[in-house]
C-alpha positions as CSV (number, residue, x, y, z in Angstrom):
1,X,0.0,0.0,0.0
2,X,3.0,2.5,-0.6
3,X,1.8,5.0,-2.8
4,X,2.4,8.5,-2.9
5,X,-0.7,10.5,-1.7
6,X,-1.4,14.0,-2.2
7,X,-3.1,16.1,1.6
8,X,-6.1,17.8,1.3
9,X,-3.6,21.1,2.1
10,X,-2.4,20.1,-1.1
11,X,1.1,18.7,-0.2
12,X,2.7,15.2,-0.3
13,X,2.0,13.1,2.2
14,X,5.3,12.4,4.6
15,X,6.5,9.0,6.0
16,X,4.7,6.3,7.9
17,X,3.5,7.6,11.2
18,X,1.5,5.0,12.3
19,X,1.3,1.3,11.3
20,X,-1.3,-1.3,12.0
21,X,-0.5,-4.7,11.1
22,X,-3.3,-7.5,11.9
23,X,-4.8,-5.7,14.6
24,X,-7.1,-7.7,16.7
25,X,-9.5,-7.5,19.3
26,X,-11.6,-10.6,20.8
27,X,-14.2,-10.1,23.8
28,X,-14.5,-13.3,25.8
29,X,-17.9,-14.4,26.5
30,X,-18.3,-16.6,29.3
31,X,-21.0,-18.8,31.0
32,X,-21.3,-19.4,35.1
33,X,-21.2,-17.4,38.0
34,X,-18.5,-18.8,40.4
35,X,-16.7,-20.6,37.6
36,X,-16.7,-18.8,34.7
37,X,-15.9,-20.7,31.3
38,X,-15.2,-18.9,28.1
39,X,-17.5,-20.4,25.7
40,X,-17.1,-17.9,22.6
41,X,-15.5,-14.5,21.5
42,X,-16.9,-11.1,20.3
43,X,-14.4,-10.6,17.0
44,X,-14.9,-7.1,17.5
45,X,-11.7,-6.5,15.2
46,X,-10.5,-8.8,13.0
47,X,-7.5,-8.7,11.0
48,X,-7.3,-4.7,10.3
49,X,-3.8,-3.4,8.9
50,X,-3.6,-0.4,7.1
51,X,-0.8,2.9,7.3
52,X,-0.7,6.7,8.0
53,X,1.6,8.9,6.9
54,X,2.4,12.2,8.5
55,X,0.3,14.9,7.6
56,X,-2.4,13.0,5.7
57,X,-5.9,12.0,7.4
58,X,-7.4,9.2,7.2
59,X,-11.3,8.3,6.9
60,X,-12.7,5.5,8.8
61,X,-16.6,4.1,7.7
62,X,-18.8,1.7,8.2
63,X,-21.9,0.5,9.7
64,X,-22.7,0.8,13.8
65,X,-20.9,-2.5,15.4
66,X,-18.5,-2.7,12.5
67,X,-15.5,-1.6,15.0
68,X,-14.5,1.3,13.9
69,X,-14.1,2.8,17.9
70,X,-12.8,-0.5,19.4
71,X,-10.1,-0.2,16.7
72,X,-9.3,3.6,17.7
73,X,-9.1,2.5,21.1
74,X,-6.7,-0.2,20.5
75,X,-4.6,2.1,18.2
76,X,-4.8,4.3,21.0
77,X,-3.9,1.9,23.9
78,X,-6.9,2.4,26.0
79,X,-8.1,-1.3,25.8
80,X,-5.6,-3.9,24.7
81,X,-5.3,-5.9,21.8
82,X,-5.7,-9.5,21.2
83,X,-3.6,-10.0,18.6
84,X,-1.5,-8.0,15.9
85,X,0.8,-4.9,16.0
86,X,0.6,-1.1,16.3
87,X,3.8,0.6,15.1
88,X,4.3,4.6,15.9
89,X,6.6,6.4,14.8
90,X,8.9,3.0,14.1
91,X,8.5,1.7,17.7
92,X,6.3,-1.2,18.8
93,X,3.7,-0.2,21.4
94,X,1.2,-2.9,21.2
95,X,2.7,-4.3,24.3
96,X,4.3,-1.4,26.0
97,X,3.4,-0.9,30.1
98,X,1.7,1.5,31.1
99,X,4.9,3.7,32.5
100,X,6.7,3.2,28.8
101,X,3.4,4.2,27.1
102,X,3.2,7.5,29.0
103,X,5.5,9.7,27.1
104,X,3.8,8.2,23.6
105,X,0.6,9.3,25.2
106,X,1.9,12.9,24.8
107,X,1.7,12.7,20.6
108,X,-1.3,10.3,20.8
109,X,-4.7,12.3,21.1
110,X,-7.9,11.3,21.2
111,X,-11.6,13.3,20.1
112,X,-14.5,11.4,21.2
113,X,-17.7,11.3,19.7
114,X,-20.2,12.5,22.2
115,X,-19.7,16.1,23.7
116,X,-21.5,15.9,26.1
117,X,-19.8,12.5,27.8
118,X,-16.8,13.2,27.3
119,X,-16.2,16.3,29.2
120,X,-16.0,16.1,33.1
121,X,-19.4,18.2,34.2
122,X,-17.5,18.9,37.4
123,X,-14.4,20.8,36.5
124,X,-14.1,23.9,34.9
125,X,-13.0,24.2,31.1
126,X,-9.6,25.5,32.0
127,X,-8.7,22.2,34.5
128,X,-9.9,20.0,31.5
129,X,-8.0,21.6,28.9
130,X,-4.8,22.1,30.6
131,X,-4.7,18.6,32.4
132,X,-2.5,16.3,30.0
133,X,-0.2,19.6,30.4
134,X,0.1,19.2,34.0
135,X,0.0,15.7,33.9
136,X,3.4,15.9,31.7
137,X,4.5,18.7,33.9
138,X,4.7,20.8,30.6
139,X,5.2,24.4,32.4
140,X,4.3,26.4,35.1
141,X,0.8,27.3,36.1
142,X,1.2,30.6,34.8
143,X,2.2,29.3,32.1
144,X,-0.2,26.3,31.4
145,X,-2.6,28.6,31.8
146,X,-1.7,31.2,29.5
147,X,-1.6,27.9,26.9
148,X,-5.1,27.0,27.9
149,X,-6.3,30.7,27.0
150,X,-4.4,30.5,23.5
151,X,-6.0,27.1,22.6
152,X,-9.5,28.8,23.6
153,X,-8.3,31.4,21.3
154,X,-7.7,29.0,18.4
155,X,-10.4,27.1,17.8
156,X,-12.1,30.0,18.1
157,X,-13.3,30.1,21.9
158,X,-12.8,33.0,24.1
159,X,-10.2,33.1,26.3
160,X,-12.4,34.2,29.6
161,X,-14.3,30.3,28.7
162,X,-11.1,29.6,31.1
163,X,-13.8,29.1,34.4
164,X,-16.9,27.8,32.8
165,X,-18.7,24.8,33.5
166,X,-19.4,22.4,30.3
167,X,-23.0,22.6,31.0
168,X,-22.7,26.4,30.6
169,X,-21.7,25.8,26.5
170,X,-23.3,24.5,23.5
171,X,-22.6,20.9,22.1
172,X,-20.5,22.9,19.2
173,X,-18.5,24.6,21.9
174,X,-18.1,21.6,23.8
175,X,-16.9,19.7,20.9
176,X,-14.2,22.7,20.6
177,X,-13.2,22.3,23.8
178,X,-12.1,18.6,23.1
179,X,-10.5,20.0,19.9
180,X,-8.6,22.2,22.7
181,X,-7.0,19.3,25.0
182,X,-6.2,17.2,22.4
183,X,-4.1,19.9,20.9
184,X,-2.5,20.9,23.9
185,X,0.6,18.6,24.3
186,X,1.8,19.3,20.4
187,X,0.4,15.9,19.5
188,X,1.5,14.1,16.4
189,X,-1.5,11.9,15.7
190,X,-5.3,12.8,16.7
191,X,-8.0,9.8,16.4
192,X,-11.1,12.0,15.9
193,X,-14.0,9.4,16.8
194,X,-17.3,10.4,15.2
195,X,-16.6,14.1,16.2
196,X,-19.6,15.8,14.6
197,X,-22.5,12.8,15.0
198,X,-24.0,14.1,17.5
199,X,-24.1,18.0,15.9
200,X,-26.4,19.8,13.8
201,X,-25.2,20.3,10.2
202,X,-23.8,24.0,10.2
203,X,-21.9,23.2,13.7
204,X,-20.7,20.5,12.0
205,X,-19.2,22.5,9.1
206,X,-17.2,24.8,11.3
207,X,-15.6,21.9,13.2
208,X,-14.8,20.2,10.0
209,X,-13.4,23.2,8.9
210,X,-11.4,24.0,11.8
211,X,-10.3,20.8,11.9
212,X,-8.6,21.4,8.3
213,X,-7.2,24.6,9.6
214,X,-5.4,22.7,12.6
215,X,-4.3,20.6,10.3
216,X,-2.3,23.0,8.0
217,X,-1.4,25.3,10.9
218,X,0.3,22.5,13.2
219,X,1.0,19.8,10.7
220,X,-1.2,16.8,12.1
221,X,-2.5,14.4,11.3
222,X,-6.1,12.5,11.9
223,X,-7.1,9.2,11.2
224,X,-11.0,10.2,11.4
225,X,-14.0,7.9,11.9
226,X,-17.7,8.7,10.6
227,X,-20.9,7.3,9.5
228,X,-21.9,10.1,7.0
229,X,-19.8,9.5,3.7
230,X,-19.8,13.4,2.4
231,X,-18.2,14.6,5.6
232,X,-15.3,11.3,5.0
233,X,-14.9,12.6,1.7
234,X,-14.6,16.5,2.7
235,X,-12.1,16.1,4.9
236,X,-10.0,12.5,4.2
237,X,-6.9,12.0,1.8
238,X,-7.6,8.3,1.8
239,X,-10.9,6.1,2.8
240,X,-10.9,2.4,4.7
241,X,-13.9,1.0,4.9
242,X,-14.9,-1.5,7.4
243,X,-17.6,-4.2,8.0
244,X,-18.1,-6.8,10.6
245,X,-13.8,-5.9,12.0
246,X,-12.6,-6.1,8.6
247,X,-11.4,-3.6,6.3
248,X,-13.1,-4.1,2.9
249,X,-11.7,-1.5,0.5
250,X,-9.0,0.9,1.3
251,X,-8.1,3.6,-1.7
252,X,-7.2,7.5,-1.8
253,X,-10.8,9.3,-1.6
254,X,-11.1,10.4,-5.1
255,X,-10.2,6.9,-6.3
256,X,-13.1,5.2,-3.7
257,X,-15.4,8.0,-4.5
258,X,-15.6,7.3,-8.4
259,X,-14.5,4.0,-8.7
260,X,-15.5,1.7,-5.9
261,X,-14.9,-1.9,-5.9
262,X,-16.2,-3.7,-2.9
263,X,-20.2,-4.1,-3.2
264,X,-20.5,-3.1,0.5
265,X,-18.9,0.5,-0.6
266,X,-20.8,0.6,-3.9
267,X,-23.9,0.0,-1.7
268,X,-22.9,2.5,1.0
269,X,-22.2,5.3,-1.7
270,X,-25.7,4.7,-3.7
271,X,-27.5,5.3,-0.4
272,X,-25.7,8.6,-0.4
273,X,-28.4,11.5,-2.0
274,X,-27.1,13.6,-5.2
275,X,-27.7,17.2,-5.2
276,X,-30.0,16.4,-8.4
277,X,-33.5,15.3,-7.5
278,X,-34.1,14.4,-10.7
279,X,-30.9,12.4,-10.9
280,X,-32.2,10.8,-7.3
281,X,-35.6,10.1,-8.1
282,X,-34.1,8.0,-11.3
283,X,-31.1,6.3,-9.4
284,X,-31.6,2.5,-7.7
285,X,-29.5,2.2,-4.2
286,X,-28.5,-1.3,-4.2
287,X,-30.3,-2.7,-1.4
288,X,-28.6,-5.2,1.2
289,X,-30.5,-8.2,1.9
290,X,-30.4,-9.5,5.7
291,X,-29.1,-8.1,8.8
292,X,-25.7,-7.6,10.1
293,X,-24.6,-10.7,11.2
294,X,-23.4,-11.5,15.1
295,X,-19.5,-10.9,15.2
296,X,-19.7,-13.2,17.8
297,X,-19.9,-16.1,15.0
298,X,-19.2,-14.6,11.6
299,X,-19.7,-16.1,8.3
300,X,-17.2,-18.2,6.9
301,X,-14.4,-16.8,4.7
302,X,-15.6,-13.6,3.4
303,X,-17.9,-11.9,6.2
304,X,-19.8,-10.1,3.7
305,X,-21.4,-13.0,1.5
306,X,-24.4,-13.5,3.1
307,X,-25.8,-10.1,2.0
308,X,-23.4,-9.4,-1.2
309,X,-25.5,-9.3,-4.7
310,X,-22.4,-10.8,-6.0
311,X,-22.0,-13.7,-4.1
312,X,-20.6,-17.4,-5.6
313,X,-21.2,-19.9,-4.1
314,X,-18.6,-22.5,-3.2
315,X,-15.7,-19.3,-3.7
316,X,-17.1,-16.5,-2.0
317,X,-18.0,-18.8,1.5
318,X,-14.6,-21.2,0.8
319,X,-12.0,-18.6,0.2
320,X,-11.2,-15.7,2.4
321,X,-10.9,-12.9,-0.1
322,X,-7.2,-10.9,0.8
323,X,-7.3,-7.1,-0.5
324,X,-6.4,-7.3,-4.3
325,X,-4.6,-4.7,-5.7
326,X,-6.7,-2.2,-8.2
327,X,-4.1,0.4,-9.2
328,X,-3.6,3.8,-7.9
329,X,-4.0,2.7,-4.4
330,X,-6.8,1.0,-4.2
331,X,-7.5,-2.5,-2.1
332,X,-10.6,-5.0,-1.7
333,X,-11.4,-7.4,-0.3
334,X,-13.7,-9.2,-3.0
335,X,-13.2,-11.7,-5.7
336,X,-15.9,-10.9,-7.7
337,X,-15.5,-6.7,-7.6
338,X,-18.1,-4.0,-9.1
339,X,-16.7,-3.3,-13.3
340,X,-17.4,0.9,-12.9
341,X,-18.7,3.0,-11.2
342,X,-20.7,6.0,-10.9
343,X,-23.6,4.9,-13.3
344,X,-24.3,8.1,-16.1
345,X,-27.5,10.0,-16.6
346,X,-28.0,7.4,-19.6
347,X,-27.8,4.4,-17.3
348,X,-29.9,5.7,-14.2
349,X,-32.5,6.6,-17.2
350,X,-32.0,2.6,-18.0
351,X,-32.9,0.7,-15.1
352,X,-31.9,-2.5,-16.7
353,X,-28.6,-1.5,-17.9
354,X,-28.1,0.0,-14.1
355,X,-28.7,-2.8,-12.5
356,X,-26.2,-4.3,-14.3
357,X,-23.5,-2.0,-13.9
358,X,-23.9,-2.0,-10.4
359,X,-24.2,-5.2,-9.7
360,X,-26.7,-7.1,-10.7
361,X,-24.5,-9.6,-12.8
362,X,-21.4,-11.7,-12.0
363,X,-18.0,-12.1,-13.5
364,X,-15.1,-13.4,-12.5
365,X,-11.4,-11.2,-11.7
């Protein structure tokens, strides 16, 4: 997967920051009250390797359940993982204590997804901000507070915020203050973890936005999880996207946008509306048969086949599909991949030939 990728800034992409290699994470479920027996595992994340270079961000999608957070969490070190490796910066920390992890923790940041939990209703803004700086004894107070105020100041705060309450701010100012602690220790990486879910559509812009500007001001970079595909594709360089703890296509965005591959991401994209309505009215989202199924005992070899329109049998449920190469970048996981993609006026004006290009028909690699 070592391309060259162009930033959203507009500049090349830098050298491996972070790399995931077969990441894993397994839940134990257990039967008994005084002796407890494992009987079964949650595959929560299953197999997930992909790279992020300095300065680029990364988009994370996929359905609730698919593990998008329990991988950010592992990548972060908050829970461990079962099985794999997590390489930043060239070191090893899948397995590092908790005393060796604590100066990593210092360019490892984290923005969690619901503004309202994640800030502690009891302290004042200023404590919350300026904690991870006292905790790494970076200055004095004077002058961890003085940092504080700037960072209110940056993402566009004021500084006199400094002794508010979070119940005294808006969920858009509450997600700013995150923005705010996890820049304050310089961080190299931020894991941004479905940071404007739970926000209405124009607060959502101007965290997305400021979130760019950080970016090019201070160099970071994000790998950045979401549900909603336009935001992925405003602010991502390149796209993963996951289902049931596996990665299923992983491209630049531009490549993902226009040529998918996977039929999960060709389905996720046709649900997505076009700015057309005559264009949407005309279009046919390909529609996924079934239901999620329990990653407590996935399907056999590729995850995906119970619900994919492209399914074989006796390949598709046999052979675990590894993530082919498509040029430019671009991985899937699928042996029998979508031929092109986005379908013209002409075709969504032919519901035949549509269903066709998107799917409808098999062929083989």
């Amino acid at each position: 997967m070592a391309t060259q990728v162009t930033t959203t800034n507009g500049t090349a992409a830098g050298e491996d920051l972070l790399v995931v290699e077969d990441l894993e994470k397994h839940f134990p479920v257990t039967r008994g009250i005084v002796f407890q027996k494992q009987v079964g595992a949650v595959r929560a994340v299953d197999g997930v390797s992909f790279r992020v270079r300095e300065g680029e961000t990364l988009g994370v999608v996929g359905e609730s359940g698919c593990g998008k957070s329990t991988m950010a969490r592992c990548i972060m070190r908050l829970i461990d993982p079962t099985g794999g490796r997590v390489v930043f910066r060239g070191r090893d920390i899948t397995n590092l204590s908790r005393a060796d992890m604590r100066p990593i923790r210092r360019e490892l940041m984290m923005i969690f997804q619901d503004p309202y939990a994640s800030l502690n209703s009891r302290k004042r803004v200023g404590f919350i901000v300026a904690e991870a700086l006292e905790v790494h004894k970076l200055g004095t107070d004077a002058e961890i507070k003085r940092r504080v105020q700037e960072l209110l100041e940056v993402v566009g705060l004021n500084p006199e915020h400094y002794n508010r309450f979070p119940h005294e701010f808006s969920g858009g100012q509450r997600q700013r203050i995150g923005v705010a602690r996890a820049l304050a220790v310089n961080p190299k990486l931020i894991v941004c973890d479905e940071p404007v879910s739970a926000l209405d559509v124009s607060v959502q812009a101007q965290i997305l936005n400021l979130l760019k500007d950080l970016q090019k001001e201070f160099g970071l970079t994000y790998i950045f999880i979401a549900h909603d595909l336009n935001v992925v594709r405003h602010i991502s360089d390149r796209v993963a996207v996951m289902y049931l703890g596996k990665i299923k296509e992983y491209a630049p965005r531009n490549q993902l946008y226009d040529a998918p591959k996977h039929p999960y991401t060709g389905a996720l994209l046709s649900a997505v509306p076009i700015p057309n309505p005559e264009l949407g009215r005309l279009r046919k989202p390909i529609v996924l048969e079934g239901d999620v199924p329990s990653p407590l005992n996935p399907p056999a070899a590729c995850n995906f086949h119970p619900r994919c329109p492209r399914f074989q049998p006796g390949h598709c449920d046999v052979e675990p599909p590894p993530l082919y190469p498509f040029g430019d970048g671009q991985f899937a996981a699928c042996h029998y991949p979508l031929e092109r993609w986005p379908l013209n006026e002409d075709e969504m004006r032919n519901p035949a030939q549509a269903a066709a290009v998107s799917g409808a028909t098999q062929t083989t690699p």
